[in-house]
C-alpha positions in Angstrom: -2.7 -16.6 72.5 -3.6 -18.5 69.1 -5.9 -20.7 69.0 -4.5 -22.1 65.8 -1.0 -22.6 67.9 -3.2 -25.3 70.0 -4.5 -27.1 67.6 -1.4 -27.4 65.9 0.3 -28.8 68.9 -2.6 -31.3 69.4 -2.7 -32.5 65.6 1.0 -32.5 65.1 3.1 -33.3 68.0 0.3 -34.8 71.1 0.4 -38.8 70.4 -1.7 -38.6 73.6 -3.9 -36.4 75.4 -2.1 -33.6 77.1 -2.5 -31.9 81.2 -2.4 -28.3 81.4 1.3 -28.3 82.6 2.4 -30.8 79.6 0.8 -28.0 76.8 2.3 -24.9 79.0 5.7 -27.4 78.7 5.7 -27.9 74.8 4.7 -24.2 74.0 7.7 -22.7 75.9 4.7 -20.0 77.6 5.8 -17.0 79.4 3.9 -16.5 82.8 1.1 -14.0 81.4 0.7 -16.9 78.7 0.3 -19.7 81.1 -2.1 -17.9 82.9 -4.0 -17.2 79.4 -3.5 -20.6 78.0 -6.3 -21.7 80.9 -8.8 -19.9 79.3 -8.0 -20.5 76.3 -8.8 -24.0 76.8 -11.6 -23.7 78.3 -13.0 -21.7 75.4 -11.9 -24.6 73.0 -13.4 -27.3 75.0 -16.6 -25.1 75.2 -16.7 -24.7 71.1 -15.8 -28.1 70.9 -12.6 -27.9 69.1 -11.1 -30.1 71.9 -12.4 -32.5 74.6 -11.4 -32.6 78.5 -11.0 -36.0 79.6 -10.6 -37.6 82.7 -7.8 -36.2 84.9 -8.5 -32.9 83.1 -6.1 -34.1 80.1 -7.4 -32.5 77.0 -7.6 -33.8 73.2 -8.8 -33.5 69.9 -12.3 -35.4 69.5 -11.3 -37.7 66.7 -8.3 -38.7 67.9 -10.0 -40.4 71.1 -13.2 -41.3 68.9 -15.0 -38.9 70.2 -17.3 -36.1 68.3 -18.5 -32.9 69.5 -21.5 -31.2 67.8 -25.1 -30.6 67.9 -27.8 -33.1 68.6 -30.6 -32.6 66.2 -33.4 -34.9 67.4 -36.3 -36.5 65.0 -39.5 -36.8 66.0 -39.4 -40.7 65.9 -36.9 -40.2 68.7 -33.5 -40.7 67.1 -30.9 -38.1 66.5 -27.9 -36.9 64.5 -25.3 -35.0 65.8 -23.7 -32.2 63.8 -19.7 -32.1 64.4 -18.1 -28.7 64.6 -15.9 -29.7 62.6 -17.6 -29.5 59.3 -15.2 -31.9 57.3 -16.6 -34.6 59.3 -19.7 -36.5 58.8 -22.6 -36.6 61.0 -23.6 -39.0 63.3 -26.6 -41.0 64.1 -27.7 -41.6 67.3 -30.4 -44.2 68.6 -32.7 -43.2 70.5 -31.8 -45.2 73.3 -28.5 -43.4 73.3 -30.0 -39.6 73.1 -30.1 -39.1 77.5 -28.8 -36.9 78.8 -29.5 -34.7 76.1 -31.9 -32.8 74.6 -32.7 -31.3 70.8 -30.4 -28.2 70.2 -27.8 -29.3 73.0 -23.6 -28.9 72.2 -23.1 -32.7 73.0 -19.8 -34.6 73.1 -20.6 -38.7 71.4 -18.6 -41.7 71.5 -18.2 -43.4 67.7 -19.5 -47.0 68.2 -20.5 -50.1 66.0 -24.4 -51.1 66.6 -24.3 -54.8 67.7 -27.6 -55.3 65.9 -26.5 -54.1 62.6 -22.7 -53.8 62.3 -22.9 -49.7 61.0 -21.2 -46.7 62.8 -23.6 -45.4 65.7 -23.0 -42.8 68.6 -24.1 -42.2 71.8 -23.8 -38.8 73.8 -21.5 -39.3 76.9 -21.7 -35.5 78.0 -23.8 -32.1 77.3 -21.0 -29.6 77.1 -23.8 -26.7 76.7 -27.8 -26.7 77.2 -29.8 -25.2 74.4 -32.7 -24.8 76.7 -33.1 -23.1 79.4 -36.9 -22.5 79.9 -40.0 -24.7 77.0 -43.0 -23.7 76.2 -45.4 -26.1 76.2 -49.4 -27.8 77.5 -49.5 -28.3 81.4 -51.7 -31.3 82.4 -53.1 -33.2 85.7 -53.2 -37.1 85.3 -53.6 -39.5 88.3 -51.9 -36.6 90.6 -48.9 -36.3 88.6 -48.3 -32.9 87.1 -46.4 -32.5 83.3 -45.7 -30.6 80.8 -45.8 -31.7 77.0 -43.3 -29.1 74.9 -45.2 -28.1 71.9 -42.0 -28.3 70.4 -41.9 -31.6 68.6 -37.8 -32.2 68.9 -38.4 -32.1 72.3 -40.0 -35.4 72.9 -40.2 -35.9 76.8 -42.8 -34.4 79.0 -40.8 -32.2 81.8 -42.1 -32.9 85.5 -43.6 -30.6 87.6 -42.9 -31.2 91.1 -46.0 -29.9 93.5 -46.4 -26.7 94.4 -44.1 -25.8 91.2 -47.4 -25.6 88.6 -48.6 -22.0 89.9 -52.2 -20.9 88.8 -51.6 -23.1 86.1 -54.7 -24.5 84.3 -54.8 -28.5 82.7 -54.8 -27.8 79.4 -53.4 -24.2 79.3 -50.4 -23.3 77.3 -47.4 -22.3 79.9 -44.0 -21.2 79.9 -41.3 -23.1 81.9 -38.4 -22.9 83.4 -36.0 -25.9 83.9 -34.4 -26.5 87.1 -33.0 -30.1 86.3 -31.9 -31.6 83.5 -32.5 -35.1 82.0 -29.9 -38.1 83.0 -30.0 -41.1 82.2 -32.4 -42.9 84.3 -35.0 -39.6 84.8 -36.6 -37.0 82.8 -36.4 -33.3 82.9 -37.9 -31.5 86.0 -39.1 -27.7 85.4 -41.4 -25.2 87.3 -44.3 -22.9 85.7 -42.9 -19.2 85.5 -45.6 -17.8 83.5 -49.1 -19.1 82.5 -49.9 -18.1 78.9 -53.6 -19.0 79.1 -56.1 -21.1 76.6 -54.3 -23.0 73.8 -56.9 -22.3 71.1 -56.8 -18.0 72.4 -55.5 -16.8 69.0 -53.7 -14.5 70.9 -51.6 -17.5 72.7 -51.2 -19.0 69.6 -48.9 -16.1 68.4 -47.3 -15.9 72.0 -46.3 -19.5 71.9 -44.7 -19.2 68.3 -42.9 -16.3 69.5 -41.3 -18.4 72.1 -40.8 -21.1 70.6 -38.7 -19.6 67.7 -37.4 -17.3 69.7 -39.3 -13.9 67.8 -38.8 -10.8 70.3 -42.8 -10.8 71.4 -42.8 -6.7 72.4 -41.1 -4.0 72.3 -39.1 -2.8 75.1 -40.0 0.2 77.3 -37.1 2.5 76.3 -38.1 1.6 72.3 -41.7 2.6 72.8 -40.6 5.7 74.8 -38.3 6.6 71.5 -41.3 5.9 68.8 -43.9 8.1 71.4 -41.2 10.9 70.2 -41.8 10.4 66.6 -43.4 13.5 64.7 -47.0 12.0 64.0 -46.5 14.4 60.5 -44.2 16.0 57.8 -42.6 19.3 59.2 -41.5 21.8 56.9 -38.4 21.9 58.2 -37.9 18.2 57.3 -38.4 19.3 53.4 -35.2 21.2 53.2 -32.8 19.4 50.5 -35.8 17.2 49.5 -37.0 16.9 46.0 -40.9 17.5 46.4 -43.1 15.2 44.0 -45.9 16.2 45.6 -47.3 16.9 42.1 -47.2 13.6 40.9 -50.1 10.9 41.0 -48.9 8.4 43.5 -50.2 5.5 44.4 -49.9 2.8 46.7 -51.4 -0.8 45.5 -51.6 -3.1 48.3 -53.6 -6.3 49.5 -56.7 -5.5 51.2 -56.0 -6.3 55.4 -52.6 -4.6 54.0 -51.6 -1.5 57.4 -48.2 -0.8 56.7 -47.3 0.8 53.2 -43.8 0.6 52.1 -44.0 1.7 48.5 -45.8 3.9 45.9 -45.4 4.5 42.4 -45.9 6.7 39.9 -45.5 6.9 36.2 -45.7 9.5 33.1 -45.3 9.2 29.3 -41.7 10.0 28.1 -41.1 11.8 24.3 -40.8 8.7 22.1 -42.8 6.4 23.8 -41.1 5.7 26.7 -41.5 5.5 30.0 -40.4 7.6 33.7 -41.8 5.0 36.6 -40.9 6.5 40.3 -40.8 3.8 42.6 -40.6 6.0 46.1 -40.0 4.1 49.2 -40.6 5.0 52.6 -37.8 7.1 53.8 -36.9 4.6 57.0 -33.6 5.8 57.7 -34.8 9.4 58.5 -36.9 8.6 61.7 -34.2 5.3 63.1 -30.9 6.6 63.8 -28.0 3.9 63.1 -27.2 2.5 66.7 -30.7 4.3 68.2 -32.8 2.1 70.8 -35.4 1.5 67.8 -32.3 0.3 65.6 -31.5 -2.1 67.9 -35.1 -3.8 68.6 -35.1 -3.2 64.5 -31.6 -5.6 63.9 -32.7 -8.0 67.1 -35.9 -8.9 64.9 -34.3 -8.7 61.4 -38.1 -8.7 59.6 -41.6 -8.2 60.0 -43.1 -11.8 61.3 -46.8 -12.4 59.7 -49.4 -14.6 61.2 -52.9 -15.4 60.2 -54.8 -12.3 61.5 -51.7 -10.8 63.5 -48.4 -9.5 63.1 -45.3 -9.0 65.1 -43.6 -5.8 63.7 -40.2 -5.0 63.1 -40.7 -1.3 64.0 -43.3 0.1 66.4 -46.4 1.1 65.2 -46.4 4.4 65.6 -43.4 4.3 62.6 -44.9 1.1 60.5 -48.3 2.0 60.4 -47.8 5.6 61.1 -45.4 8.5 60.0 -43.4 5.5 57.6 -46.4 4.5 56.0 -47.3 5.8 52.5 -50.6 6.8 53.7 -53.0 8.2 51.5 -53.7 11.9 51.4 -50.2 13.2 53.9 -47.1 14.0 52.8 -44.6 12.0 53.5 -40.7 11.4 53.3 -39.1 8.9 50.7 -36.4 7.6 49.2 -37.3 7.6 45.1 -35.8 5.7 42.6 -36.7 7.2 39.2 -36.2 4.9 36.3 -36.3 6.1 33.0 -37.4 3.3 30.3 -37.2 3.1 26.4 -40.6 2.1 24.4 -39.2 -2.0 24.8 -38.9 -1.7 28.6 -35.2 -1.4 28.7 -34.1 0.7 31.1 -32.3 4.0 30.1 -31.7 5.9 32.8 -31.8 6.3 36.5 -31.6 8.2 39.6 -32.2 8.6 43.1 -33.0 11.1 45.7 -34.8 12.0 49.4 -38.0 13.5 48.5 -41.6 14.0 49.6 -44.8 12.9 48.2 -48.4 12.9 48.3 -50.5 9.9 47.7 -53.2 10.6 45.9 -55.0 6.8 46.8 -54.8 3.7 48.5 -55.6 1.0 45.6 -56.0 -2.6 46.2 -55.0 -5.4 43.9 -58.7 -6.6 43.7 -59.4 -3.1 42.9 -56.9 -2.6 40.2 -57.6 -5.8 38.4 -61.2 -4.6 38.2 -59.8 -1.9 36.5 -57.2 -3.0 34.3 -58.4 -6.8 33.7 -61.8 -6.7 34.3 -62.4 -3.3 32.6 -65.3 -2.9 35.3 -67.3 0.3 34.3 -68.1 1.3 38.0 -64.3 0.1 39.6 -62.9 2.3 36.3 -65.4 5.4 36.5 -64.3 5.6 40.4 -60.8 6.1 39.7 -61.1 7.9 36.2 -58.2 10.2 37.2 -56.2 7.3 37.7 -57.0 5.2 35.2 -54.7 6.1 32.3 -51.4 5.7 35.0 -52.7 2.7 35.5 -52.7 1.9 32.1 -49.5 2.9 31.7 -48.4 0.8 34.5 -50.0 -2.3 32.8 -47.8 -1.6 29.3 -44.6 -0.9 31.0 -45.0 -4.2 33.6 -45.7 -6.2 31.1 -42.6 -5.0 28.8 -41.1 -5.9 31.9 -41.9 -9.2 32.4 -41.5 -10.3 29.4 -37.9 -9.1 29.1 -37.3 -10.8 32.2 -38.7 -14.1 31.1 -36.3 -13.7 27.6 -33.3 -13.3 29.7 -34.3 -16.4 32.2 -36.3 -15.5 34.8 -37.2 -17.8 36.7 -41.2 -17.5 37.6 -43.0 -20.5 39.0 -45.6 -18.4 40.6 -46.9 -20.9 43.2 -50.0 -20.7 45.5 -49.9 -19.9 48.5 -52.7 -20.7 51.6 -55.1 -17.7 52.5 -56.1 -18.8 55.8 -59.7 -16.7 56.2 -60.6 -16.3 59.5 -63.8 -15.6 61.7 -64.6 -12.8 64.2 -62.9 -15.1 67.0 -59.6 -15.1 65.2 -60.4 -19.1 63.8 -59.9 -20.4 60.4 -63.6 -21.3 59.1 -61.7 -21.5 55.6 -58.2 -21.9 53.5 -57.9 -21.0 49.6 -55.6 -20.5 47.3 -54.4 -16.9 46.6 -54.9 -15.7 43.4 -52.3 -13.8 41.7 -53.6 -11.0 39.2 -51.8 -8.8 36.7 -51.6 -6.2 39.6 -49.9 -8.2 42.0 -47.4 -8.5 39.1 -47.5 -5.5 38.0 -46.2 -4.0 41.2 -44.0 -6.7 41.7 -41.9 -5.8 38.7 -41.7 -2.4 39.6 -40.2 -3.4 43.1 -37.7 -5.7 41.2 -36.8 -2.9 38.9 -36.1 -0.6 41.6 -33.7 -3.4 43.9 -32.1 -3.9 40.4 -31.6 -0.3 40.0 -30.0 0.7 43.3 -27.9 -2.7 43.0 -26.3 -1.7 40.1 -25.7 1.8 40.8 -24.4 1.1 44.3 -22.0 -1.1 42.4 -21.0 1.0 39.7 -19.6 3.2 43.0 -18.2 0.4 44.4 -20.2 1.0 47.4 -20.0 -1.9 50.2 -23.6 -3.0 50.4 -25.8 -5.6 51.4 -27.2 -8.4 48.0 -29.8 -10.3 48.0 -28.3 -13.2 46.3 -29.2 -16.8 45.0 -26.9 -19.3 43.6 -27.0 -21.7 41.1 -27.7 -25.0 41.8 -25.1 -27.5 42.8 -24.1 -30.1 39.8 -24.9 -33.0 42.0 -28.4 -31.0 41.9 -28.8 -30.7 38.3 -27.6 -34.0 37.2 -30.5 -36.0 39.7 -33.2 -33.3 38.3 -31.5 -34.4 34.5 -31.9 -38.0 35.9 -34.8 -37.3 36.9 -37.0 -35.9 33.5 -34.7 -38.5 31.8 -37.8 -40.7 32.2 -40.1 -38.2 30.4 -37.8 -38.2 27.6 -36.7 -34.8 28.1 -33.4 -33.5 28.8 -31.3 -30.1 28.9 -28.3 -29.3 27.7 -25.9 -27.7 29.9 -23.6 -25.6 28.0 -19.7 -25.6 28.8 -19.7 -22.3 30.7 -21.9 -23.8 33.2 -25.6 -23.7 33.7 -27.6 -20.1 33.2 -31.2 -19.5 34.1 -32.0 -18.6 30.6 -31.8 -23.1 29.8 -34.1 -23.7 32.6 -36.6 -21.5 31.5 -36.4 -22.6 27.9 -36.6 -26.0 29.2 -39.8 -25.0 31.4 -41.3 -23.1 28.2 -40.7 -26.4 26.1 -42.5 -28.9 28.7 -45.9 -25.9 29.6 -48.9 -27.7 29.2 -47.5 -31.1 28.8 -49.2 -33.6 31.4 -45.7 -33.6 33.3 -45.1 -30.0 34.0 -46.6 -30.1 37.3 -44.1 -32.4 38.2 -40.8 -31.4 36.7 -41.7 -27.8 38.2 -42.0 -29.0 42.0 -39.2 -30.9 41.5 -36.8 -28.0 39.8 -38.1 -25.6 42.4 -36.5 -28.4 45.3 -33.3 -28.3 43.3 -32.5 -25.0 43.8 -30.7 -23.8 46.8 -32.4 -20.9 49.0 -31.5 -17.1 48.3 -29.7 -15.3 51.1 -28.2 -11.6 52.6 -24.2 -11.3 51.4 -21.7 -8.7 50.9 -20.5 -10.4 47.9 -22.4 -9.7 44.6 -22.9 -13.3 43.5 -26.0 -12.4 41.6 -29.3 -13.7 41.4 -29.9 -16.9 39.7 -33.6 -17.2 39.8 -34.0 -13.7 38.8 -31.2 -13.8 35.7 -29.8 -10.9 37.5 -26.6 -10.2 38.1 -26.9 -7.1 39.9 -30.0 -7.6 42.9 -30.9 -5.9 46.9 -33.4 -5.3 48.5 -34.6 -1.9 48.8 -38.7 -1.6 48.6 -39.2 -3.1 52.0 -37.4 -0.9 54.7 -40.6 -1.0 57.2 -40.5 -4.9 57.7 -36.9 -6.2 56.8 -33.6 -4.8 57.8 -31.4 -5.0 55.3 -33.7 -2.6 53.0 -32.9 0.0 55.9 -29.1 -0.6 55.9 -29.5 -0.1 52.1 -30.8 2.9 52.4 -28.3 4.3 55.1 -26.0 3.2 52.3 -27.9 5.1 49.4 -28.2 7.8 51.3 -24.6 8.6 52.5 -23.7 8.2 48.8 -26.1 10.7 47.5 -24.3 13.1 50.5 -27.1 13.3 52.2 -27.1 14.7 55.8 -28.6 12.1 58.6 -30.6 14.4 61.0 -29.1 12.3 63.6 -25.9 10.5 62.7 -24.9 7.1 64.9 -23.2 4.5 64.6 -23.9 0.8 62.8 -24.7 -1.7 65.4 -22.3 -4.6 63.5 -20.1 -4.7 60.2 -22.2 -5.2 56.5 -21.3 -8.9 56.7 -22.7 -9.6 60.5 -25.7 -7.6 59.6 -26.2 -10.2 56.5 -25.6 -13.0 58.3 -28.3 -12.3 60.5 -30.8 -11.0 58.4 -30.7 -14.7 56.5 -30.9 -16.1 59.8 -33.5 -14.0 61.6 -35.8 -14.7 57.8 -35.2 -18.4 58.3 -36.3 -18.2 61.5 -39.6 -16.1 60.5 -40.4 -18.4 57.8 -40.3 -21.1 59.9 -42.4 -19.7 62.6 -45.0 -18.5 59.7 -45.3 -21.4 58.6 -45.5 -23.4 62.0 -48.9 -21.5 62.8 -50.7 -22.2 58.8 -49.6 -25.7 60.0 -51.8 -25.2 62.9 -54.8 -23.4 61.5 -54.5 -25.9 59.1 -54.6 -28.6 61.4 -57.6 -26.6 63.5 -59.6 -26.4 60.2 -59.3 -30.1 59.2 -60.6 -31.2 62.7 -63.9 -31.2 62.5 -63.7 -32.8 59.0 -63.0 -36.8 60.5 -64.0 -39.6 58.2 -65.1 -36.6 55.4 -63.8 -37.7 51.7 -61.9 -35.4 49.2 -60.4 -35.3 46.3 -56.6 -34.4 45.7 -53.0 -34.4 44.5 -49.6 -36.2 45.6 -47.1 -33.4 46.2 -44.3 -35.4 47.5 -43.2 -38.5 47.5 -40.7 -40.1 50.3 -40.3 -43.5 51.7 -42.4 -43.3 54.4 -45.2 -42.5 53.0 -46.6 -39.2 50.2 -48.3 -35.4 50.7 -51.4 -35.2 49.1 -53.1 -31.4 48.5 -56.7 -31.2 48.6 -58.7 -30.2 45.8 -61.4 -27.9 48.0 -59.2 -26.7 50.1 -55.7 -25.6 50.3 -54.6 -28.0 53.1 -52.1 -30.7 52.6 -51.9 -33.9 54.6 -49.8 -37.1 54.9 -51.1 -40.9 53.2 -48.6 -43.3 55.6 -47.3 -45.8 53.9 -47.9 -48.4 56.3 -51.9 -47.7 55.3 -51.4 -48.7 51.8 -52.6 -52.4 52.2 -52.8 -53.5 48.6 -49.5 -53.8 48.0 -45.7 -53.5 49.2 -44.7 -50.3 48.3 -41.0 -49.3 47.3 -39.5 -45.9 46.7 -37.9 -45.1 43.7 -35.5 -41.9 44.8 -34.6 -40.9 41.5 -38.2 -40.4 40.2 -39.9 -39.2 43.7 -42.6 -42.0 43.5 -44.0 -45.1 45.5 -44.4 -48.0 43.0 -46.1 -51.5 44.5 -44.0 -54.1 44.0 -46.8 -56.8 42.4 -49.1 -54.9 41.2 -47.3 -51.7 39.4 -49.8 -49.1 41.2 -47.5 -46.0 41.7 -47.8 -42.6 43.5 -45.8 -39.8 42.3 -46.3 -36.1 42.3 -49.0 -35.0 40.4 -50.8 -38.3 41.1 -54.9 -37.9 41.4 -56.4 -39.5 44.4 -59.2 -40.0 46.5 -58.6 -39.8 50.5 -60.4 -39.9 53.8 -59.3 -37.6 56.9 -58.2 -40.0 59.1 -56.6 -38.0 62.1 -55.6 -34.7 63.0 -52.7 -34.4 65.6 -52.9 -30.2 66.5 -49.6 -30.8 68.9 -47.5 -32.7 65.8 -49.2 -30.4 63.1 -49.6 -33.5 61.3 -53.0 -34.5 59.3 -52.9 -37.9 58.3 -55.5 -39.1 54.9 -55.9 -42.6 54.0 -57.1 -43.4 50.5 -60.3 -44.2 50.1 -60.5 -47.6 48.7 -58.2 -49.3 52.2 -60.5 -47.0 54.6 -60.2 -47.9 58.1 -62.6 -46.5 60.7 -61.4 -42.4 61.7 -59.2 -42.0 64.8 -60.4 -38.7 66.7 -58.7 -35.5 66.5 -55.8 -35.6 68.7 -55.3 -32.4 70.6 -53.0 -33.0 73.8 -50.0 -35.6 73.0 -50.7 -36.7 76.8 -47.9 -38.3 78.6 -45.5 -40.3 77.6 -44.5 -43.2 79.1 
């Protein structure tokens, strides 16, 4: 039966809530219907489209003020809940009204009015479904009672551990467990200890507890490693049949310098007229992982490659990422090659694609090729002499490149990120800024070239494929950011058609070097909405591109692979193993943007913490920085000498009362003017360093209270 027949029932003709008998009644069921409609229901009730009531009458939420959502809880205590139904608002929750539930839970709420303060409030009633089922979190001993604090900060409450239930557990250990009762109303959470994952500063644990909590598949399972020990550890010649073999050609693969798994290499020559051939040849993925094979699936459940400080977890085994799919130096190897034919402006001309072999001829670092190319370093160029012309080559054509992109819009605010160096022992001892050189650049442009390349061909066929796409921002968006540089006395002009990359970045060339660009560029970059994995070609706003995939990455991201399955089956190539897809184009997109949201935040949940670890020993110690962010409750400052970012409170600022003004991301005191914006210099002291919260709070210098030690467990709440 319908669902939609239901809900029409209940919308149009229920002035009440309805029994089981009453619905079959009004809907003139056959038998086999009644018996379906039961289930039915219960499916509703479970997605929260309706609500069972007392007497097991049912009902839609609003009509009995009820909401059903999810309950996401801040770290101050409170919550919001979510509603399924996405035409209604969310609701805020006081903390005093979150039990039973917990962060992440399916929760029906009752709409009040707060007594205190008149405005709409709810409070949860009933957990229709538990989000949790095990946490991982710090297992202490204090004054006999046993407890775990979650290291997730939603979850606020320490769980119980009733004796006997704590195992070989350790105080102070990280564990894993499992909840046997839930919170109610007047008690907290009770769980046991089903696994102990050992010392909370062991590197090691550090990556096991990230994988848990975001939910990152830690290994791989038996039946996957059994298929990758089956992998050809080389090239056969069998394999070569059909295969174009650029073996001849001077590949190379240009790479970081802890860099193991090498997706791409490239390769250039000189065409007649002073153009260019650039063969981008990617590592032929597809070949070795069957569509539907055991290694498929582990390869879809993870999405992407996750990357830690000093560890990784894959998205293939090794023995394909590191091994017989790596464009390792000196073996052939088995690629997917985009050739790309451009004119003596960079334009590209022409373009096509095939399976092929190759042979790289080195492993270059970008350190390595900016001595070359930048530095013109005698010894780094008389190393690579054979090279060096390609490499010359590469330089001209990239930076054709990249300025044809920037003429058309491009987008390129090339921020910083942290380099988190770390000692024998797997410990941060420092954190920098990376440094971008013309080689990192230079390869990047040939990687866009290449996912430009196969987008627009694969659409010219009108071949269902996976974009990478990013959309323009919303106008609510652009008119705060034009609010917003109003006060620099600056201003864009949108034109009628609606807004096109190429105005932003002729606003962003018209405001370089100008005391405010700092600013207006963090603030643009929040404006713009995050890119994504669709079946629809909606183009690619950042990049000015309206034809964009991704392609160059097939080791460590998914959709690259289903590109190529794509590619390939329209170049009529044979699959040494034909299967079949594990989910439809648009499920496979939808996941991918989930399972790299989910990576991104788990990446940057551990730089949090070796941030956190680094900063620990550095109580009371002064620095130098700059305001980041602004918000009401207080502003980020980012350290001069080091790349770590903290949090000035605003309750510490004691000279003044501080509002915020919204519109122009600043505090400003109300007497005497003093205001903190981005881009503001200041001076600050560490003041405490919570490793459970991630949180490092400064205080400026001139209202300097005495240094609160580093706070390592949260200890129990009570």
């Amino acid at each position: 039966m319908d669902f939609n027949v239901i809900l029409i029932l209940m919308q149009q003709r229920a002035n009440r809530p309805l029994g089981l008998k009453e619905i079959q009644e009004a809907l003139d069921l056959s038998a086999g219907e009644r018996k379906e409609l039961g289930k039915n229901l219960k499916g509703m009730v479970k997605d929260g489209s309706l609500v069972q009531l007392k007497g097991g009458r049912f009902a839609l939420p609003r009509k009995v003020n009820l909401v059903v959502g999810t309950l996401s809880l801040h770290r101050d205590g409170y919550g919001f809940v979510s509603p399924v139904d996405d035409k209604a608002q969310d609701v805020f929750i006081p903390a005093r009204h979150i039990r039973p539930a917990m962060h992440g839970d399916l929760v029906v709420v009752r709409l009040e009015r707060s007594l205190r303060t008149g405005r709409p409030e709810g409070r949860v009633i009933r957990v229709e479904q538990r989000a949790h089922q095990t946490v991982v979190g710090r297992y202490f001993t204090e004054h006999g009672v046993d407890y775990v604090s979650p290291v997730d900060p939603h979850l606020k409450d320490d769980l119980l551990v009733p004796p006997g239930a704590a195992g070989d557990a350790k105080s102070g250990q990280m564990v894993l467990v499992t909840i046997e009762s839930y919170p109610e109303h007047s008690r907290g959470a009770v769980g046991r200890v089903t696994e102990v994952l050992g010392d909370a500063t062991d590197p090691a644990v550090e990556v096991r507890v990230a994988a848990i909590q975001f939910d990152l598949p830690y290994e791989f399972s038996p039946e996957a490693m059994v298929a990758a020990g089956k992998v050809p550890l080389q090239v056969s010649p069998q394999e070569l049949a059909e295969r174009e073999d650029l073996r001849q050609l001077d590949f190379v693969t240009i790479d970081g310098e802890s860099a193991k798994d090498f997706d791409d290499a490239v390769a250039i020559a000189r065409r007649a007229g002073d153009g260019y051939r650039l063969w981008v040849a990617i590592a032929d993925v597809a070949h070795y992982v069957p569509a539907g094979s055991v290694i498929d699936q582990e390869a879809f459940g993870r999405g992407t490659s996750v990357y830690f400080p000093g560890a990784c977890l894959p998205m293939l085994p090794e023995a394909l990422s590191n091994g017989i799919c790596s464009l390792n130096p000196e073996v052939d190897r088995l690629v997917m090659v985009a050739e790309l034919d451009f004119d003596a402006s960079g334009h590209r001309v022409g373009m096509r694609f095939c399976p092929a072999v190759i042979h790289s001829r080195a492993r270059l670092t970008y350190t390595e090729v900016a001595a070359i190319l930048v530095e013109r370093d005698p010894e780094a160029r008389t190393q690579r002499q054979p090279l060096v012309e390609d490499l010359e080559n590469m330089r001209e054509l990239a930076e054709l490149r990249i300025e044809l992109r920037q003429q058309r819009g491009s987008l390129d605010f090339d921020l910083p990120e942290a380099q988190i160096q770390l000692d024998l022992k797997g410990r941060p001892e420092n954190i920098v800024r990376t440094e971008r050189n013309l080689a990192h650049r230079l390869i990047e442009e040939f990687m866009l070239a290449a996912n430009e390349a196969v987008a627009a061909w694969l659409g010219q066929q009108r071949e269902p494929m996976i974009y990478r796409v990013h959309e323009a921002p919303t106008e609510g968006k652009i008119a705060a950011f034009q609010e917003f540089i109003a006060y620099f006395n600056q201003g864009i002009s949108i034109p009628a058609e609606g807004l096109k990359p190429k105005v932003l970045q002729e606003f962003l060339d018209r405001v370089a070097g100008q005391p405010e660009e700092h600013v207006i560029n963090h603030v643009l970059l929040r404006s713009l909405p995050r890119a994504y994995y669709s079946i629809h070609n909606l183009g690619h706003f950042g990049l000015a591109a309206d034809n964009y995939c991704h392609f160059t990455s097939p080791i460590r991201r998914y959709p690259d692979l289903m590109v190529h399955r794509v590619l390939k089956r329209r170049l009529g190539e044979r699959e040494p193993q034909p299967g079949k897809p594990l989910a439809s184009l648009e499920e496979i997109a939808n996941r991918a943007s989930m399972t790299e949201r989910r990576a991104m935040e788990a990446e940057r949940d551990v730089v949090h913490l070796k941030k956190c670890q680094f900063m620990s020993d550095k109580l009371g110690e002064h620095f130098s920085g700059i305001v980041t962010s602004a918000h009401a409750f207080g502003f980020f400052v980012e350290l001069q000498d080091y790349f770590v970012e903290g949090m000035v409170h605003v309750s510490s600022l004691t000279d003044d009362f501080y509002q915020y003004e919204e519109e122009r991301h600043r505090l400003i005191g109300m007497n005497r003017r003093r205001e903190f914006g981005i881009s503001t210099l200041v001076k600050v002291v560490v003041h405490k360093v919570d490793l459970d919260r991630r949180e490092i709070d400064f205080r400026l210098v001139e209202s300097n209270p005495a240094p609160m030690r580093s706070r390592k467990p949260r200890g129990r709440k009570r």
